[in-house]
PLY file of the C-alpha trace (Angstrom):
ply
format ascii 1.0
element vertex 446
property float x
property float y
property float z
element edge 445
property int vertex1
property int vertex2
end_header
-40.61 -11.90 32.53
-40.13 -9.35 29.68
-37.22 -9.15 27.75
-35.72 -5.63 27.73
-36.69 -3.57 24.38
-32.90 -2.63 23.33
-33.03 0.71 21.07
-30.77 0.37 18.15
-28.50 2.52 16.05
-28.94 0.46 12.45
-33.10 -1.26 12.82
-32.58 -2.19 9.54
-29.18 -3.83 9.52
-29.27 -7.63 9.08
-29.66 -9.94 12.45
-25.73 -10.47 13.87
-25.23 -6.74 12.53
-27.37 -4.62 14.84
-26.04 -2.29 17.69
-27.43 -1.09 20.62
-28.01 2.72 20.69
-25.59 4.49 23.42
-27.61 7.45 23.74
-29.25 7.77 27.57
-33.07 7.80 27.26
-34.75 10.75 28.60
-35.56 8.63 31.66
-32.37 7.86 32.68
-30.89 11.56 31.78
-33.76 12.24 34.53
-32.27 9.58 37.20
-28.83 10.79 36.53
-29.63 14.31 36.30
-31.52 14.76 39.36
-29.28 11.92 41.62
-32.70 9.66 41.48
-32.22 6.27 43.27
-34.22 3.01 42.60
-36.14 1.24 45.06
-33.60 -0.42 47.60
-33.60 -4.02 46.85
-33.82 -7.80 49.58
-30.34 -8.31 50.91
-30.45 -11.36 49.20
-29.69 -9.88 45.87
-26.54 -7.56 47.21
-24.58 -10.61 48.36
-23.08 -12.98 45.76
-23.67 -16.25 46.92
-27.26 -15.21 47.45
-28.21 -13.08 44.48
-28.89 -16.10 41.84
-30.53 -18.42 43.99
-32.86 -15.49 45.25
-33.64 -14.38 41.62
-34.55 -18.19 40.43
-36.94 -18.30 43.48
-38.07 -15.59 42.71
-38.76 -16.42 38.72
-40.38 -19.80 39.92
-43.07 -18.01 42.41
-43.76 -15.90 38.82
-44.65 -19.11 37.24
-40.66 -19.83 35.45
-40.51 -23.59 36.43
-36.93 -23.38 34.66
-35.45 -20.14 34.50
-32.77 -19.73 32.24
-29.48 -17.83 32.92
-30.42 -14.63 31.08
-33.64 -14.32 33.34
-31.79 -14.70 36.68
-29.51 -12.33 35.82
-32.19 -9.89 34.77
-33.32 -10.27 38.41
-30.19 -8.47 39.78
-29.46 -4.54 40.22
-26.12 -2.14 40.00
-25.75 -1.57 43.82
-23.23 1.34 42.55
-22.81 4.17 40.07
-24.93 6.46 38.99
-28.10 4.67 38.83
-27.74 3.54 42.24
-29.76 -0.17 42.54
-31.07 -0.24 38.67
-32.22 -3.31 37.45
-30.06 -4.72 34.58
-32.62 -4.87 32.54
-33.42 -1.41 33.06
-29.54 -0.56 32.16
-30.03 -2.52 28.97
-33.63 -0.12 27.90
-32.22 3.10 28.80
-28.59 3.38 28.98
-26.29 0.53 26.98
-23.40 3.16 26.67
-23.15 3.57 30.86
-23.36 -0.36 30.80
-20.16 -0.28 28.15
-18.40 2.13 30.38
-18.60 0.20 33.41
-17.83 -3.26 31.66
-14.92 -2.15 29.43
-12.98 -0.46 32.40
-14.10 -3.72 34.49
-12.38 -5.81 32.07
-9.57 -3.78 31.90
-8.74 -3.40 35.56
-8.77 -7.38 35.49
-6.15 -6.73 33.15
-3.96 -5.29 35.28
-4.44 -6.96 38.41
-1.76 -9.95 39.40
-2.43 -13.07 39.56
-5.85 -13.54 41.70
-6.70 -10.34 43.40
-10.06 -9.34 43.46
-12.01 -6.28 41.95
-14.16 -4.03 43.98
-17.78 -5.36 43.33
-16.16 -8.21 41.35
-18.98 -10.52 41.19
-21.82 -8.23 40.30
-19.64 -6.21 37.34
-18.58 -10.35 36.01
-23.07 -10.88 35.86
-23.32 -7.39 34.61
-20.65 -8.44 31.78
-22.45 -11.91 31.28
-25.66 -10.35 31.53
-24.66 -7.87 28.58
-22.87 -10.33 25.96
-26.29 -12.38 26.54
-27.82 -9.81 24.19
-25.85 -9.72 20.70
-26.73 -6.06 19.89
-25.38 -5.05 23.54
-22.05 -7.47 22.64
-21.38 -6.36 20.05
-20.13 -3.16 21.05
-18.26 -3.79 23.89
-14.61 -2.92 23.38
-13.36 -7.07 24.16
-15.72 -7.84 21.03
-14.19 -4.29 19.11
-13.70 -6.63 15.71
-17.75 -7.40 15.37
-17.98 -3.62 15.67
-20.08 -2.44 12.74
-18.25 -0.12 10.25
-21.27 1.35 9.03
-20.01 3.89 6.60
-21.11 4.03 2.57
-20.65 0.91 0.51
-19.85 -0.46 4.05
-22.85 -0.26 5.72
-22.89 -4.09 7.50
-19.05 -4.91 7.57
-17.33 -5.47 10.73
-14.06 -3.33 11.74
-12.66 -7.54 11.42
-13.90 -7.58 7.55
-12.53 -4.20 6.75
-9.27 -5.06 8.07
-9.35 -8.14 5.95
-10.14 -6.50 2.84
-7.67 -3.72 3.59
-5.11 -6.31 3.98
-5.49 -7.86 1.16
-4.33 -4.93 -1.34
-1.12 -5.41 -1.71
-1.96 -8.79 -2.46
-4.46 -8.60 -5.17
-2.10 -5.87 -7.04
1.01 -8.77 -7.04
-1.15 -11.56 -7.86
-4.29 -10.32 -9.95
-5.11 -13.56 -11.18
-5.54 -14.68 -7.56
-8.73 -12.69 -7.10
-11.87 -12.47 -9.96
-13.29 -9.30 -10.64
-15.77 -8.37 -7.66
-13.60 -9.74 -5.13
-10.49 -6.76 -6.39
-13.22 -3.97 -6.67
-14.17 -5.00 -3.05
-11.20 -4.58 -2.13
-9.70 -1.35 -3.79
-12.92 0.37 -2.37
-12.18 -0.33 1.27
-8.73 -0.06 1.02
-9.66 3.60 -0.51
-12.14 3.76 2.39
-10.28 2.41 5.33
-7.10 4.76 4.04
-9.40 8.13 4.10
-9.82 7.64 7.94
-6.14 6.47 8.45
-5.37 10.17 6.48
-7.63 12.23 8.57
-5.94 13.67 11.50
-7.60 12.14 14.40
-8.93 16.08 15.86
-10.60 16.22 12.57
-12.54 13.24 12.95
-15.80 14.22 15.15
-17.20 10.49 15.53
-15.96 8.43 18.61
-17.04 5.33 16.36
-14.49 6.48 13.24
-11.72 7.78 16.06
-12.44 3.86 16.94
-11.56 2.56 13.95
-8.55 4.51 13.33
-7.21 3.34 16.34
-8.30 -0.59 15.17
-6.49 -0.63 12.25
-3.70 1.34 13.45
-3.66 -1.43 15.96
-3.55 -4.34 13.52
-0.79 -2.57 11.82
1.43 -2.69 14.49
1.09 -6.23 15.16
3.34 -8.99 14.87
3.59 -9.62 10.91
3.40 -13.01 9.63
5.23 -12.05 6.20
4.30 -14.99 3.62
1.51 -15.94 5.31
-2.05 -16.50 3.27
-4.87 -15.69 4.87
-7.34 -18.21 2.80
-4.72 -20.90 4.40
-7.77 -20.54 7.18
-10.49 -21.40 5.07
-12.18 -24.94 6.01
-10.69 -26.42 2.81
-7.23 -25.03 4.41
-5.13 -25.66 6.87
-7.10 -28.07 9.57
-8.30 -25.51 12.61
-6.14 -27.75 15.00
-2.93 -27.16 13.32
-3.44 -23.44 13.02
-1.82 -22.56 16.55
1.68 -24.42 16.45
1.73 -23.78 12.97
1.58 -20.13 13.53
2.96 -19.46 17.02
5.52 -22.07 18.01
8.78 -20.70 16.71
10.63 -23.98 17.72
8.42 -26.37 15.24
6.05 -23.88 13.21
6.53 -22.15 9.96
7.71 -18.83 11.44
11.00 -18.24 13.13
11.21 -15.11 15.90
10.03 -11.77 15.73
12.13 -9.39 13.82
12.51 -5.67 14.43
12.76 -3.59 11.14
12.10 -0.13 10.07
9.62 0.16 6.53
9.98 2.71 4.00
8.18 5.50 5.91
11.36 4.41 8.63
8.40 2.84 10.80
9.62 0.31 13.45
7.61 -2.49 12.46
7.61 -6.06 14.14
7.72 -9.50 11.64
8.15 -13.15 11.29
9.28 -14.60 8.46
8.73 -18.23 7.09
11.60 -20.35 7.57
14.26 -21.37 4.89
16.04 -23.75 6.10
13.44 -26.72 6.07
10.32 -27.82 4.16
9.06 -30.53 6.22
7.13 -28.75 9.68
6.11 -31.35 12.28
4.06 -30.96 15.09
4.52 -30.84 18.80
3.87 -33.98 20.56
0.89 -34.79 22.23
1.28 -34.29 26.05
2.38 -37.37 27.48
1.10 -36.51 31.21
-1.66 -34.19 32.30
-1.95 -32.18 35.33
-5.00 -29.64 35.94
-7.37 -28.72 33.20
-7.98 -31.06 30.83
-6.66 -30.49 27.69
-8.56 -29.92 24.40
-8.32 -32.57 21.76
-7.10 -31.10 19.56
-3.68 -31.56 21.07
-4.29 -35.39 20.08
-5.03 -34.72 16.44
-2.03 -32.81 14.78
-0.59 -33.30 11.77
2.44 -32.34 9.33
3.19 -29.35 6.87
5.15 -30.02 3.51
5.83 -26.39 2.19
7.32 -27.06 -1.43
10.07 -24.54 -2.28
12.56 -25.50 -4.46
13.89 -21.46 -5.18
12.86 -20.58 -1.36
15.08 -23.26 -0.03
17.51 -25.37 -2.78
17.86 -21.90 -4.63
17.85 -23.61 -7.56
18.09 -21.67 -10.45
15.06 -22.20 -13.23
14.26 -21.16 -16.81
11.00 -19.82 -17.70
8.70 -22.64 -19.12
7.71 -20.84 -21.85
11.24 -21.41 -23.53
11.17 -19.84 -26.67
8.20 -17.76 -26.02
9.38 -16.18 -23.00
9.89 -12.32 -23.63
13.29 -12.48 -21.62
14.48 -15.29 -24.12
17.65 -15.46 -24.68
18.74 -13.35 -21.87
19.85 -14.76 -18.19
16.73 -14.54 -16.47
15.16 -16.63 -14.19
12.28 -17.11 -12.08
11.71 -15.62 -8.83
9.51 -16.00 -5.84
6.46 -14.10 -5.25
4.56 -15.56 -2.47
2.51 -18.79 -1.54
-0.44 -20.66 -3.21
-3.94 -19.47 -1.57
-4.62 -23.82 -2.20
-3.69 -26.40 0.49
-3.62 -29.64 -0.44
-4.31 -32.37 2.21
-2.22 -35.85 1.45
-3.77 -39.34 2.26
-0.13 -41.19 3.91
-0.22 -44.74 4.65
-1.13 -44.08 8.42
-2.40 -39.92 8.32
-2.85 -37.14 6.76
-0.89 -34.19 6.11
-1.24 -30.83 4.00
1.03 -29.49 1.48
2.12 -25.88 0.30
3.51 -24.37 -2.71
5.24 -20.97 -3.07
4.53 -18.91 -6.48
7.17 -18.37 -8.83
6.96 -15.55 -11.68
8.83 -15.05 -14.66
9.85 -11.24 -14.59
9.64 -10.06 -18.06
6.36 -11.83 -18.78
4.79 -10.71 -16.01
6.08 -6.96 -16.72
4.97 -7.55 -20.76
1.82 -8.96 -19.67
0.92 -5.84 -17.17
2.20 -3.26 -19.65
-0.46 -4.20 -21.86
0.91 -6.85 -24.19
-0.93 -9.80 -25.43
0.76 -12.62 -23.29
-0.43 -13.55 -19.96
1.46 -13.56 -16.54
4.60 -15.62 -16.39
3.21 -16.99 -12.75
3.35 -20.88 -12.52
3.09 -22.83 -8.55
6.46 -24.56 -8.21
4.43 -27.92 -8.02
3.70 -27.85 -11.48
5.12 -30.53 -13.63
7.08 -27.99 -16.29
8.80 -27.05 -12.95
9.53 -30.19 -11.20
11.35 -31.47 -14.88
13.69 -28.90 -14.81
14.85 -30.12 -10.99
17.57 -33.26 -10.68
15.88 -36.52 -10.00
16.98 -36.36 -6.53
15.13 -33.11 -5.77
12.55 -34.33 -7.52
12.27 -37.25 -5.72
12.20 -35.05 -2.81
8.73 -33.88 -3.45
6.29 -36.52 -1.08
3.00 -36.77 -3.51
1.10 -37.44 -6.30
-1.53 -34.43 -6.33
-4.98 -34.83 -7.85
-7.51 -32.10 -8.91
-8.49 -31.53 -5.47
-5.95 -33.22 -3.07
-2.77 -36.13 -3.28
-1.59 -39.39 -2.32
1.39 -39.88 -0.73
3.92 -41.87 -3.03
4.26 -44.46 -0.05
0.26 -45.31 -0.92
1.48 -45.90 -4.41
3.81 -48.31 -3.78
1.63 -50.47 -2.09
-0.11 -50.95 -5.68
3.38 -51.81 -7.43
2.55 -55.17 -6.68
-1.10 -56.09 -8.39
-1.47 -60.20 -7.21
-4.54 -61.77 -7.61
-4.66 -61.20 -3.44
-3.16 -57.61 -3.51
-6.48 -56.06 -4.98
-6.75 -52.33 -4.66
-10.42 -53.18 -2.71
-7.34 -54.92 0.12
-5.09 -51.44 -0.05
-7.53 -49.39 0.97
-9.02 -51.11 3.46
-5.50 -51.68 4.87
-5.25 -47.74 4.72
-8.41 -47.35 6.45
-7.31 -49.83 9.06
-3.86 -47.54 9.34
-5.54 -44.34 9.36
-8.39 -45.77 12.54
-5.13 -46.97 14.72
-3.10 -44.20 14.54
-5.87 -42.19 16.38
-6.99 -44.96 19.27
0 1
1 2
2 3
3 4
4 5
5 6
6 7
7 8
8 9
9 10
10 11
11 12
12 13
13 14
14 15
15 16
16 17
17 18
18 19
19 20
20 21
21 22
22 23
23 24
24 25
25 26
26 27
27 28
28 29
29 30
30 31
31 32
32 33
33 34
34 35
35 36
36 37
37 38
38 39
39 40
40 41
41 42
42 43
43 44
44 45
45 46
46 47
47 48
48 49
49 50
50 51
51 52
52 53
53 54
54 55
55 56
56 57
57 58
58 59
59 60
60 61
61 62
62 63
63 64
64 65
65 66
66 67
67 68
68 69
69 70
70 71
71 72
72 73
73 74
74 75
75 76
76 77
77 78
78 79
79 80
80 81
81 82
82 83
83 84
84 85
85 86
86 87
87 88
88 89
89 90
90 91
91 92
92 93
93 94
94 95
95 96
96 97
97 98
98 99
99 100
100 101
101 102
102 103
103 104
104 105
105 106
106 107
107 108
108 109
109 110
110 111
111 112
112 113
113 114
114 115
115 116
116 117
117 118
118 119
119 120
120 121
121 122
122 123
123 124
124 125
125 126
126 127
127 128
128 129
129 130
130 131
131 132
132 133
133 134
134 135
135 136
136 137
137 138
138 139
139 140
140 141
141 142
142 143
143 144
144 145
145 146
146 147
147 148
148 149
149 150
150 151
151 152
152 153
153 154
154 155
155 156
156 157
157 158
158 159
159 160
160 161
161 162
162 163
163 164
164 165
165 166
166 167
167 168
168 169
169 170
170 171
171 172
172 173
173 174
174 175
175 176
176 177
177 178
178 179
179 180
180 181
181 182
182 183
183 184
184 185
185 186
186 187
187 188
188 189
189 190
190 191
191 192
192 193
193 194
194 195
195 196
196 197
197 198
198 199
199 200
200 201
201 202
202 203
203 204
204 205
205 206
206 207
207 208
208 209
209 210
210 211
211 212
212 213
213 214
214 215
215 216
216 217
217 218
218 219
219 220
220 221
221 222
222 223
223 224
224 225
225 226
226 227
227 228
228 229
229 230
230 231
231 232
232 233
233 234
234 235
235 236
236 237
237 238
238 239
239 240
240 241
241 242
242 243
243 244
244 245
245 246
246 247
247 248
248 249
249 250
250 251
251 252
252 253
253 254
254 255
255 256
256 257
257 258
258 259
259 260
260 261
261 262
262 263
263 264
264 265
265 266
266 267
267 268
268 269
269 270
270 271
271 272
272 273
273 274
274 275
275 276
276 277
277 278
278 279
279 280
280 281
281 282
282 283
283 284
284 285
285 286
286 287
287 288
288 289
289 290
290 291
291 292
292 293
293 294
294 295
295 296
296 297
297 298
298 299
299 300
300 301
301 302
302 303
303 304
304 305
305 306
306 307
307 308
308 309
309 310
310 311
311 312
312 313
313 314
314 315
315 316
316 317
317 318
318 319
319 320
320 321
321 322
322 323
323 324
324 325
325 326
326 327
327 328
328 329
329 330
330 331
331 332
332 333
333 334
334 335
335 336
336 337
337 338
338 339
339 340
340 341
341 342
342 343
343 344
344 345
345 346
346 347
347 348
348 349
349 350
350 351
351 352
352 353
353 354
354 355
355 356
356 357
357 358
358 359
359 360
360 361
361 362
362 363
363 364
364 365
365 366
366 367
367 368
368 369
369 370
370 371
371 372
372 373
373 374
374 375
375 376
376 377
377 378
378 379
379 380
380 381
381 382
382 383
383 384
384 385
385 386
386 387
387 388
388 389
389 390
390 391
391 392
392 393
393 394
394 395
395 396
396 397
397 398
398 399
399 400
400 401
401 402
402 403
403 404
404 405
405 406
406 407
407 408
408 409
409 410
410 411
411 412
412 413
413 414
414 415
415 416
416 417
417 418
418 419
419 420
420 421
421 422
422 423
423 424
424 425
425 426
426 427
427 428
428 429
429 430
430 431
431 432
432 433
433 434
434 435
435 436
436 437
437 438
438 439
439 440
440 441
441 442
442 443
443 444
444 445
């Protein structure tokens, strides 16, 4: 059994990238056009607890001894519409953009249905779906997979609507902390932000591509979203934040990093929508792992959570500190101190006697250095992480004993690890502390 020959919109677009051409094919303008129906089809394959088993049968007598799922489902046929009884394979040749019609309102009158209540022609629209995200040029543009949606316009020919939205994002970020970003990564972005904002401008009746109108709509979209303010995006990186801690850490207001939405109106007098990172706390535990289970069982990463140590001594103590620099600070002399100006893009993960757990530091910035430095003088950014050891010695010893860790180049110990070596014995090796680390580290997870 043939695969269907998909016509695409970008050939030359790397694999992942490509998308299926919506344009009907003269052959199908002709079915539509002139009310054309396809040979009717067994019974078998109109009645959904028959139609797969029929179509494997069917594969086998053509010499499939294992069909896979993609080739029974090419066996079935639309038993509605406008190509009355067309194979899906057919659909998938001649007329992807019909097949996106009748799967995106599908999926939206799911949407809206309560609870369980079924769909007209339910089951055949659900293999149609399945049938069309088996094909990754077809999937990709399908309005539930909108963010793979190729951009596609100069400078921008293979980013997603997903990528553009992260670059645009990250602006206002790269013009507060420069340093953050090296060279190619802040042209990258100042181009699609430039980009991105020339189809935000455009009055939407000016814009004569449904693919652009699209977009617009996307971004305004994201925009209107739930703000995390002071969260960092590279947080998600695999060197970040584990994957497993991402959800609580995010969405549960009772023991996550964000407290509940607030309503607020921007400068344009926008209602916008935000969360902002607690103050009142620096230690963030988890939920705890569900003690009985009842239905589906649950993933496991429920079983595998750990803690969040966000460091701010100005965020939450308000202490008040002195630029570093001391003498060679161009507010010296003056009553200035530092203030805060975001979070560290680096995570650090701990090593505790028993787990792990990752650590954050917010950004602190010396006002007139940073000004001096921007307006072209010859000193650098007054920026330091409020980790950093000429920060930490201007704290009292009890704040600084606050802080859990001993950081390394890459990540910590916890200072509980280090007081197991206080005590160096001829049987209290270090070769005996680690292994009784290990030993920790294996039972808390049985």
């Amino acid at each position: 059994m043939a695969k269907p020959v998909i016509r695409l919109q970008n050939p030359n677009a790397p694999p992942g990238r490509q998308q299926a051409l919506l344009v009907a094919t003269n052959e199908a303008r002709a079915y539509r056009d002139r009310r054309m129906n396809f040979p009717l089809p067994p019974d078998q394959l109109l009645n959904e607890s028959t139609a797969l088993p029929h179509a494997q049968r069917a594969l086998r007598a053509e010499g499939i001894a294992v069909p896979s799922r993609q080739q029974c489902l090419g066996k079935l046929v639309l038993p509605l519409g406008q190509y009355l009884n067309a194979p899906f394979p057919w659909l998938v040749s001649n007329d992807v953009g019909y097949m996106k019609y009748l799967i995106d309102k599908h999926r939206e009158e799911l949407s809206k249905k309560p609870g369980k209540a079924k769909v007209q022609n339910q089951w055949i629209k659900d293999h149609l779906a399945e049938y069309a995200e088996s094909f990754p040029e077809v999937s990709i543009i399908l309005e539930a997979n909108i963010h793979r949606y190729v951009y596609g316009q100069k400078g921008f020919e293979n980013h997603t609507f997903q990528e553009m939205w992260e670059l645009y994002s990250l602006y206002s970020a790269q013009k507060d902390r420069p340093d953050d970003f090296n060279t190619l990564q802040r042209d990258s972005i100042q181009k699609a932000y430039s980009s991105v904002s020339r189809w935000l401008n455009t009055p939407v009746t000016h814009i004569t591509s449904v693919q652009m109108k699209r977009f617009r709509t996307y971004i305004y979209d994201k925009k209107s979203q739930v703000e995390l303010e002071g969260w960092v995006r590279l947080w998600e990186n695999p060197n970040g934040i584990p994957p497993a801690d991402l959800s609580w850490v995010k969405d549960d207001t009772e023991r996550g990093l964000f407290g509940p939405i607030q309503v607020y109106r921007d400068n344009a007098a926008v209602l916008k929508r935000r969360r902002v990172i607690k103050s009142d706390r620096m230690w963030f535990y988890p939920p705890e792992p569900p003690g009985y289970i009842s239905g589906t069982v649950p993933t496991p990463h429920l079983f595998f959570w750990g803690r969040i140590f966000v460091w701010r001594p100005v965020g939450v103590w308000k202490f008040s500190l002195k630029c570093p620099r001391g003498e060679e600070c161009v507010g010296q002399g003056k009553n200035v101190y530092l203030y805060k100006s975001g979070y560290h893009t680096k995570v650090r993960h701990i090593c505790d006697v028993s787990s792990w757990y990752c650590i954050i530091t917010e950004v602190l910035c010396c006002g007139p250095c940073t000004k001096a430095a921007r307006g072209g003088g010859s000193g650098k950014v007054g920026r330091w992480l409020a980790w950093d050891s000429t920060i930490l010695c201007q704290l009292s010893e009890a704040h600084q004993a606050m802080f859990p860790a001993i950081l390394t180049d890459k990540r910590g110990v916890d200072k509980n690890v280090v007081q197991l070596l206080r005590d160096r014995t001829k049987g209290n090796t270090m070769v005996k502390v680690w292994r009784q680390i290990q030993e920790n580290h294996v039972e808390e997870y049985l």
